[in-house]
C-alpha positions in Angstrom: -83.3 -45.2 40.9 -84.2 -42.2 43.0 -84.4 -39.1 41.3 -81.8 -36.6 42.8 -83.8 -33.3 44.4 -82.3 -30.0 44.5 -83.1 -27.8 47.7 -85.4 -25.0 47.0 -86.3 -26.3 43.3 -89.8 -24.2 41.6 -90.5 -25.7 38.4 -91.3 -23.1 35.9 -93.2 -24.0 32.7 -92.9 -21.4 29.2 -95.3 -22.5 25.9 -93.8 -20.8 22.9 -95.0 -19.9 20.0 -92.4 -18.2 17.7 -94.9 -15.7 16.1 -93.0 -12.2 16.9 -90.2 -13.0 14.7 -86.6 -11.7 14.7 -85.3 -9.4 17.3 -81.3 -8.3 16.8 -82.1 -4.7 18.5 -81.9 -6.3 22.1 -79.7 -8.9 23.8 -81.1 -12.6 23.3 -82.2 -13.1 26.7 -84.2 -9.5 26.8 -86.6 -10.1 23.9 -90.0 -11.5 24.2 -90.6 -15.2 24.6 -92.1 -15.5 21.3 -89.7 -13.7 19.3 -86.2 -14.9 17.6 -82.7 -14.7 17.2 -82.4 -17.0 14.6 -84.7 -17.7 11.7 -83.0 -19.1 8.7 -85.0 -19.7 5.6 -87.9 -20.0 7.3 -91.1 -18.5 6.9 -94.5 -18.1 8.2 -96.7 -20.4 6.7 -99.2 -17.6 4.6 -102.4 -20.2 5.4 -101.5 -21.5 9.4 -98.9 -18.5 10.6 -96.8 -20.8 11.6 -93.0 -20.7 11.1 -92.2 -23.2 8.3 -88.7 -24.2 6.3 -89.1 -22.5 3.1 -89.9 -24.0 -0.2 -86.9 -24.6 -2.8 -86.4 -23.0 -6.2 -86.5 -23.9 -9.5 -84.2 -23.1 -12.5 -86.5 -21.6 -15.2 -84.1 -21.0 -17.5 -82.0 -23.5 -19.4 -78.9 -21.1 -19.4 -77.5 -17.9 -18.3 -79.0 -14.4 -19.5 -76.1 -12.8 -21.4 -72.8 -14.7 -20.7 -73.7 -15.0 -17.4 -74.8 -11.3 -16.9 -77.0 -10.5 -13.9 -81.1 -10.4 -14.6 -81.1 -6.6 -13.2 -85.0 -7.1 -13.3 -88.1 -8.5 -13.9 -91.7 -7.4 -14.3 -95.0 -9.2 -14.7 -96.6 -7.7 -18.0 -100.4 -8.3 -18.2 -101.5 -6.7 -20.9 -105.1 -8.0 -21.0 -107.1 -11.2 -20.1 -105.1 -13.6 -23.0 -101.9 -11.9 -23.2 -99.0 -11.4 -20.7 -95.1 -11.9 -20.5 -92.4 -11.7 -17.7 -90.0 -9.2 -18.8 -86.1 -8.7 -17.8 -83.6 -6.9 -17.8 -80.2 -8.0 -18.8 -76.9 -6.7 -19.9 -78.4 -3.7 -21.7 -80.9 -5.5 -23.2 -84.9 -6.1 -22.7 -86.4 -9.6 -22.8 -89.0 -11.8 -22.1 -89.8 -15.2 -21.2 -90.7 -18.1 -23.6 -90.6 -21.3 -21.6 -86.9 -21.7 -20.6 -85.3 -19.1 -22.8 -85.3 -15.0 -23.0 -86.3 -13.9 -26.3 -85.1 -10.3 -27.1 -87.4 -7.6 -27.4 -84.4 -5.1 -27.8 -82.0 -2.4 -26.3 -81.9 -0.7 -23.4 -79.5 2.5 -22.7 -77.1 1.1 -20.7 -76.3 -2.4 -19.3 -75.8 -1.0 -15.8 -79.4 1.1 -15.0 -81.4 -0.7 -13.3 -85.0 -0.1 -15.4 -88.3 0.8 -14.0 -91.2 -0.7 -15.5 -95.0 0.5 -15.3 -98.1 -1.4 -16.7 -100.3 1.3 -18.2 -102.9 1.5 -20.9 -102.0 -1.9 -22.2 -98.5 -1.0 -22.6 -95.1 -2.2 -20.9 -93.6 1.3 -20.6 -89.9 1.0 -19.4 -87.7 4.2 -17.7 -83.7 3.1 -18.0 -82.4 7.1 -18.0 -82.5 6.8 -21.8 -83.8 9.9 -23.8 -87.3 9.1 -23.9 -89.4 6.6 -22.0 -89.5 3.3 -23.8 -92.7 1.1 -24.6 -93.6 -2.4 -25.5 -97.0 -3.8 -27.0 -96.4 -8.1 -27.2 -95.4 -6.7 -30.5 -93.8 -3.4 -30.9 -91.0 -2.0 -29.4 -90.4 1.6 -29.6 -89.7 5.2 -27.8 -92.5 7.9 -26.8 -91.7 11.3 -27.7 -90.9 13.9 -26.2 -90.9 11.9 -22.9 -89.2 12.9 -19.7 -85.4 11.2 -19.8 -86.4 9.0 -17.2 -85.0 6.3 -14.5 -88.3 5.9 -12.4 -91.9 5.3 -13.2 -95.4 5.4 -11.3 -99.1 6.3 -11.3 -101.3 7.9 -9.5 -104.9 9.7 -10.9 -104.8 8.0 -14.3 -101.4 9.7 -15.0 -98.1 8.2 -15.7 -95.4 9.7 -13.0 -91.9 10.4 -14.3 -88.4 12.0 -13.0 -86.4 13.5 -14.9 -82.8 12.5 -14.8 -81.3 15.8 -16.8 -83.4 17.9 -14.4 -82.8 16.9 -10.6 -85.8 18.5 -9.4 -88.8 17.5 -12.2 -91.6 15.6 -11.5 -93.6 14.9 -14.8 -97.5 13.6 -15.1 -98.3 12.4 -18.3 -102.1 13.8 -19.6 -104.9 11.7 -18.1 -105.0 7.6 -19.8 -102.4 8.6 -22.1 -98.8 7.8 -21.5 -98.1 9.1 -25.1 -99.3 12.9 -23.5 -96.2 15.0 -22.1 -96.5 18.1 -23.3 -96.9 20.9 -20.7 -98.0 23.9 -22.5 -100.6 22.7 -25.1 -101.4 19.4 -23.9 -102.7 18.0 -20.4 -99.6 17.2 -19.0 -97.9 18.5 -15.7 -94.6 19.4 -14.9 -93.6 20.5 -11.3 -90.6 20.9 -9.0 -90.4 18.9 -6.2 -87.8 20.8 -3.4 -86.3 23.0 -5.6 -82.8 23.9 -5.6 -82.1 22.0 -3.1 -79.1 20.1 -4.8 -81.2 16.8 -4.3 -82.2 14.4 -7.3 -85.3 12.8 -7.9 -85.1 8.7 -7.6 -87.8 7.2 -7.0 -92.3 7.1 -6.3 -94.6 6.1 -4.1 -98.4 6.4 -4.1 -100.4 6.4 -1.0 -104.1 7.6 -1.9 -103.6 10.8 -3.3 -100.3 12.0 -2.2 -97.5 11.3 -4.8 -94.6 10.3 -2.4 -91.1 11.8 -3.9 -88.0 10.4 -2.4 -84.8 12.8 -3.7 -81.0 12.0 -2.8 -77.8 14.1 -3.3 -76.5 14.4 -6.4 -73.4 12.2 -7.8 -73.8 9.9 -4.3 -72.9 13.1 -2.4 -75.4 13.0 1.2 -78.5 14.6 1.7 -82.4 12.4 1.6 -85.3 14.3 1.3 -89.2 12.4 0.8 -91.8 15.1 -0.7 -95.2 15.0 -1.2 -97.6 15.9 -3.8 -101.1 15.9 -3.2 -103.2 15.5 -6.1 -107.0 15.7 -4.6 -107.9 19.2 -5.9 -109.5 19.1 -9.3 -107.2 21.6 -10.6 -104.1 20.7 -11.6 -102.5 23.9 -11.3 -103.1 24.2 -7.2 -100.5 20.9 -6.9 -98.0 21.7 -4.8 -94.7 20.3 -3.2 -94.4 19.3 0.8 -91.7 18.5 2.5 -92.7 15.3 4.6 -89.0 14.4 5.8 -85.4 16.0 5.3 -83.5 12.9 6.8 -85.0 9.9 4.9 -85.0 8.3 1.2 -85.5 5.3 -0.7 -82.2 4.1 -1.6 -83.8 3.5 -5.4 -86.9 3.1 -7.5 -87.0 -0.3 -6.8 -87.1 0.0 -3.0 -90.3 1.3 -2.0 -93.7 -0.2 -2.3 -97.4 0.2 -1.5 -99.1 -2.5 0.8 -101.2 -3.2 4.5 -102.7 0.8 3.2 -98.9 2.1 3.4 -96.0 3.0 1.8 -93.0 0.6 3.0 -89.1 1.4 1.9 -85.7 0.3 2.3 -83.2 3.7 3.5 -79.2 3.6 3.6 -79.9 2.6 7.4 -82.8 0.7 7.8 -86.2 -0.4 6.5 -89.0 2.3 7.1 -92.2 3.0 6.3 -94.5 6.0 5.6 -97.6 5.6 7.3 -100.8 7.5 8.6 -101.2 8.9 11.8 -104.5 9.3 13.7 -103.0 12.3 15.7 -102.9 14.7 12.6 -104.8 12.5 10.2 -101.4 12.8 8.4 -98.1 11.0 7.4 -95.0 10.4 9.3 -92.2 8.2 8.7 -92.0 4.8 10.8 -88.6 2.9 11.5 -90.5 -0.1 10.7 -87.5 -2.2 10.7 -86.3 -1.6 14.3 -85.7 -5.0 15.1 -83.4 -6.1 12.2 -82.1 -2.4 10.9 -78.8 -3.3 13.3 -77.6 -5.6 10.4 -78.5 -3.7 7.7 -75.3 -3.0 6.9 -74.1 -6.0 5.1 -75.2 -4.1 1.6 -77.4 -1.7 -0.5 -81.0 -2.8 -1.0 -81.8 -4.9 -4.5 -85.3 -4.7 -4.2 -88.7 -4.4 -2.2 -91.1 -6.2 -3.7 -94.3 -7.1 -2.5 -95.7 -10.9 -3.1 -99.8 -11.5 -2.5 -99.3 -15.4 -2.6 -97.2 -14.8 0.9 -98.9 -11.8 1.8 -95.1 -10.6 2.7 -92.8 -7.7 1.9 -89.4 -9.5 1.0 -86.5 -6.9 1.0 -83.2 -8.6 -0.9 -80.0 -7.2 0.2 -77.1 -8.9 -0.1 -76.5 -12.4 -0.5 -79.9 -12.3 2.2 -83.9 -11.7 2.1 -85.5 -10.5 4.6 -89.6 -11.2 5.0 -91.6 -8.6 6.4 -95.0 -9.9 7.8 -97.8 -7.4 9.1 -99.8 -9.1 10.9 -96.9 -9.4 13.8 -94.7 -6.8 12.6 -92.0 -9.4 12.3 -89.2 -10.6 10.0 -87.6 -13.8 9.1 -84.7 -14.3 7.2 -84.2 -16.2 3.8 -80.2 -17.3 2.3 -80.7 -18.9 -1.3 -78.2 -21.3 -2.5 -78.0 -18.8 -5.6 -76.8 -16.5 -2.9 -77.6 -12.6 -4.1 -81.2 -12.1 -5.5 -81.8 -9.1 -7.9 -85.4 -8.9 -8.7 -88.8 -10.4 -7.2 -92.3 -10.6 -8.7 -95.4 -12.6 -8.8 -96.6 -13.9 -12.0 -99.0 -16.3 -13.1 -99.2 -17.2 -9.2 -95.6 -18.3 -9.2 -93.1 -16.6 -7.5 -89.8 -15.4 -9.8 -86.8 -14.5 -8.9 -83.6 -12.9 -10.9 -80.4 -14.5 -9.8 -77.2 -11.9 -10.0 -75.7 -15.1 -11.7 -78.4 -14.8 -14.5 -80.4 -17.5 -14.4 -84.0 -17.1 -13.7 -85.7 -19.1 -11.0 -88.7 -19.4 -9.0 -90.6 -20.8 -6.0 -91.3 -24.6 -6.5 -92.2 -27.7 -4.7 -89.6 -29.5 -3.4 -87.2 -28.4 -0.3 -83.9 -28.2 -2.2 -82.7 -24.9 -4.1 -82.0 -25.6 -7.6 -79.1 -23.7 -8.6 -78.5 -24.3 -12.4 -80.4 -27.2 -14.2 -80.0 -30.2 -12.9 -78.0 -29.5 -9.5 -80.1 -29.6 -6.0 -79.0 -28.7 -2.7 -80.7 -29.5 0.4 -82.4 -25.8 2.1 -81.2 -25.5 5.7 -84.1 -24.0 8.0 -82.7 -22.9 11.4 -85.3 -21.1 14.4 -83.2 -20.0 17.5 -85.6 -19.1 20.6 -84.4 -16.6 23.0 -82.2 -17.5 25.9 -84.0 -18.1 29.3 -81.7 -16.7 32.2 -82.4 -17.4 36.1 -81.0 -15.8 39.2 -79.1 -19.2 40.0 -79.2 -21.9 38.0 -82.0 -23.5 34.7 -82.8 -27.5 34.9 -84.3 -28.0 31.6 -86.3 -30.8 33.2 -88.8 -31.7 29.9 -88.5 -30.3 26.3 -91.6 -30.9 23.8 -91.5 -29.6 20.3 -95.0 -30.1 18.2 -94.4 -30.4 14.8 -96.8 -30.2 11.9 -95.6 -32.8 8.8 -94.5 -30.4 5.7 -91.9 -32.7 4.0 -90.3 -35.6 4.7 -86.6 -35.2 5.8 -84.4 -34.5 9.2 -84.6 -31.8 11.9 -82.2 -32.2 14.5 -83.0 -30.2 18.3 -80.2 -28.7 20.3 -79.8 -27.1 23.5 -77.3 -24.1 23.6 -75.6 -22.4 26.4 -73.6 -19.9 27.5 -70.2 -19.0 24.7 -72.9 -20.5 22.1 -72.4 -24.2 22.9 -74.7 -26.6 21.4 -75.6 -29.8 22.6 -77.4 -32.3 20.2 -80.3 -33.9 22.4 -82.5 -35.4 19.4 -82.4 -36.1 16.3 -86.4 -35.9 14.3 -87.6 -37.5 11.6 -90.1 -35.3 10.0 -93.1 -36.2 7.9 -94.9 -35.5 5.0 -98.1 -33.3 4.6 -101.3 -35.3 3.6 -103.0 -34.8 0.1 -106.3 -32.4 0.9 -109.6 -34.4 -0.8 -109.5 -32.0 -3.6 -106.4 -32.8 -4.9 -107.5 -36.6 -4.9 -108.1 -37.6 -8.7 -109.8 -41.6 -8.1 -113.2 -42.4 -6.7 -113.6 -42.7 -2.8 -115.4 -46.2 -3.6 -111.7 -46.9 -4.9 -109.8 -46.0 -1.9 -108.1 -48.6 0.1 -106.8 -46.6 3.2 -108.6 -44.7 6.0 -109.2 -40.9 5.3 -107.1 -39.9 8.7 -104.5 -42.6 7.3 -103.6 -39.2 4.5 -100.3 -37.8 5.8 -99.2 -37.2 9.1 -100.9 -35.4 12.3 -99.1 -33.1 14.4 -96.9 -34.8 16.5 -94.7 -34.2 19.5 -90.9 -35.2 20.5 -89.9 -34.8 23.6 -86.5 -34.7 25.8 -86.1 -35.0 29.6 -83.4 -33.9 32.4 -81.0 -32.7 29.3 -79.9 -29.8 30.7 -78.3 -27.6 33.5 -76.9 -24.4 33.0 -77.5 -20.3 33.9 -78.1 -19.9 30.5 -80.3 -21.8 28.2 -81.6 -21.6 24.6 -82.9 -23.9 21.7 -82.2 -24.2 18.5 -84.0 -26.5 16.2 -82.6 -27.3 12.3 -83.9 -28.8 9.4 -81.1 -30.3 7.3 -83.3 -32.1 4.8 -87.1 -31.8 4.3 -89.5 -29.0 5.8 -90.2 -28.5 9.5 -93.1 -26.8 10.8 -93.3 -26.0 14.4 -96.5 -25.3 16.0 -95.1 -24.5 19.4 -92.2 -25.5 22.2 -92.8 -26.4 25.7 -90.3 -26.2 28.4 -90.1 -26.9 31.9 -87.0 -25.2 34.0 -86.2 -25.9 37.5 -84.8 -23.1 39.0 -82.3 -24.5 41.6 -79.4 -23.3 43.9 -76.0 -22.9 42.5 
């Protein structure tokens, strides 16, 4: 049958590769050809950079923390080379992990304070606003005094960093490799005043070499931000001084700034920023780091930033949703557990933990289903959404190929969408399963029955063709079961007459 020709038709070929991540600050068709507008639980892949369904959880723990309470926090405690614990928070109380169960350590001051925790000199030392700062060997759980009354927690030279919650404007170093050290007059401690007066309270540090990063907000949740610096170089302690680096910025908590990529990164009421170094001045100057995603930002306050080396991402929970912030392309993707709102986040013992605000514990596993209590699986639903390719008249969408890399065996299904966000199903994929690397094989190549390249799947591709007319043209690819990985999309468009 002859193929019908449109007058004037220029076929115009576009390879994507999906590596720029979300963009919500412009419309879908004005972003770059590589970024997103969709990116549901998916990640890129920390070894390949490739955007991957993420990896399921794991219940850890055989019940709820408390009656259900919500796991405020949690903290990798290495105290040396044979001993460490992870270490919650829960309902007023401090815990820590023995296989599937909390074990209480003891009190905390209140069941709502979030607490900050610090690893230092062998110690678990743990701020919850309580009189003195609290500490925990493996063994023994007790106070320090005469310690500030303290909510947040850092170090920087060898010193423990401490606010003051009875006194807006303190900053407190403990004396040099001694968190027990907090006396000011006759001991080697330090006690300054970061923006004094200026009805602002301290919540929360960051370190970037040797400037102390001070983040204050207004008293009683009344407005005002301020982010100080300290700068600790000079040998003398008593030439430390206060600068004001920014008077409309903050971290919205302790527990939303962190140090990584050789800057300090941190969620604000209105976006996520960063504090980074600038060649013009060899100094600092606050970065709106999160431009392309800050336009949602108001669906909630910030849980946590939290740093996690194994996928050499920031994740940022807010809400029911977690954001992943990758720096090698400045780009986010977007996570939705089926345990919806996540409180905490930490690495430990190269797994990947996470509180749940419904109190179990869980973390990163193997399988592509979220666990949500013991014993009960969902399947995780990964969705990429390209950018929408416009024409002066109107897109043929004469060819379609998708190359997919095998990750786990299961169902991705490829639609086209056009204009009023109507999707057309135009194939449905069967994805396959990632081979075994030889290292991992545990019998004798003598033994071996199959062909080496017979290991697991190659990349393969699926391909549509002639699916599509319309001025307006997207795709949208979904895995409802198993783990996609897409290595990149190729389209052909005929532009034609209207």
């Amino acid at each position: 049958m002859a193929r019908k020709k449109y007058k004037n038709e220029t076929i115009v070929p576009v390879t994507l590769y999906l590596n720029k991540g979300l963009n919500y600050s412009q419309s879908a068709a004005n972003i770059d050809d590589n970024e997103l507008t969709r990116s549901t639980n998916i990640i890129y892949d920390p070894e390949t950079d490739k955007p991957v369904t993420r990896l399921g959880t794991d219940c850890v723990t055989a019940d709820t923390c408390d009656g259900t309470k919500p796991i405020l926090k949690i903290h990798p405690y290495l105290k040396d080379a044979s001993n460490s614990w992870l270490v919650g928070a829960c309902n007023g109380n401090l815990y820590y992990l023995d296989d599937d169960a909390w074990v209480l350590i003891g009190a905390l001051n209140d069941g709502t304070t979030v607490p900050s925790f610090l690893t230092f000199n062998t110690k678990c030392l743990v701020a919850d606003g309580g009189a003195d700062i609290k500490t925990w060997d493996g063994t023994t759980y007790g106070t320090i005094a005469d310690s500030p009354q303290a909510s947040c927690l850092a170090e920087a030279g060898n010193r423990v960093i401490a606010n003051a919650t009875d006194e807006p404007d303190s900053v407190y170093l403990s004396g040099p490799e001694d968190q027990t050290d907090w006396d000011t007059v006759s001991g080697n401690a330090i006690g300054l005043k970061v923006g004094y007066g200026d009805g602002l309270n301290v919540n929360g540090f960051a370190v970037k070499g040797d400037d102390i990063i001070v983040s204050k907000i207004g008293l009683g949740g009344k407005g005002g931000k301020k982010i100080y610096r300290i700068n600790i170089s000079d040998p003398t302690p008593a030439n430390w001084k206060s600068e004001l680096l920014s008077s409309n910025n903050a971290f919205q908590s302790a527990h939303t700034s962190v140090q990584a990529f050789n800057d300090v990164f941190f969620a604000d009421d209105n976006g996520f920023k960063s504090l980074r170094g600038v060649q013009e001045y060899g100094d600092l100057a606050i970065d709106p780091t999160g431009r392309k995603i800050n336009q949602v930002w108001s669906s909630g306050d910030c849980d946590e930033v939290a740093y996690l080396p194994k996928y050499n991402a920031i994740w940022i929970s807010i809400a029911s949703r977690v954001f992943c912030y990758y720096h090698w392309n400045q780009g986010f993707t977007d996570l939705f557990f089926a345990q919806e709102r996540i409180r905490s986040m930490c690495q430990y013992n190269d797994n990947i933990y996470l509180a749940g605000h419904n109190g179990y514990l869980y973390k990163i596993g193997t399988a592509a289903t979220d666990e949500t209590e013991p014993s009960t699986t969902t399947a995780i639903t990964g969705v990429i959404k390209t950018k929408t390719f416009t024409a002066t008249g109107d897109l043929l969408l004469k060819r379609l190929r998708i190359l997919f890399s095998p990750k786990a065996t299961g169902t991705a299904k490829v639609y086209i969408v056009k204009p009023g966000d109507v999707e057309t199903l135009v194939k449905t994929v069967t994805l396959q399963a990632e081979g075994d690397d030889l290292y991992d094989a545990t019998g004798y190549i003598y033994d071996a029955t199959g062909y080496l390249y017979d290991s697991g799947s190659a990349p393969w591709f699926e391909s549509c063709y002639s699916i599509a007319r319309a001025d307006e043209i997207a795709f949208k690819i979904v895995s409802t079961s198993g783990r996609m990985c897409i290595e990149h999309i190729k389209a052909d468009f005929a532009v034609v007459g209207r």
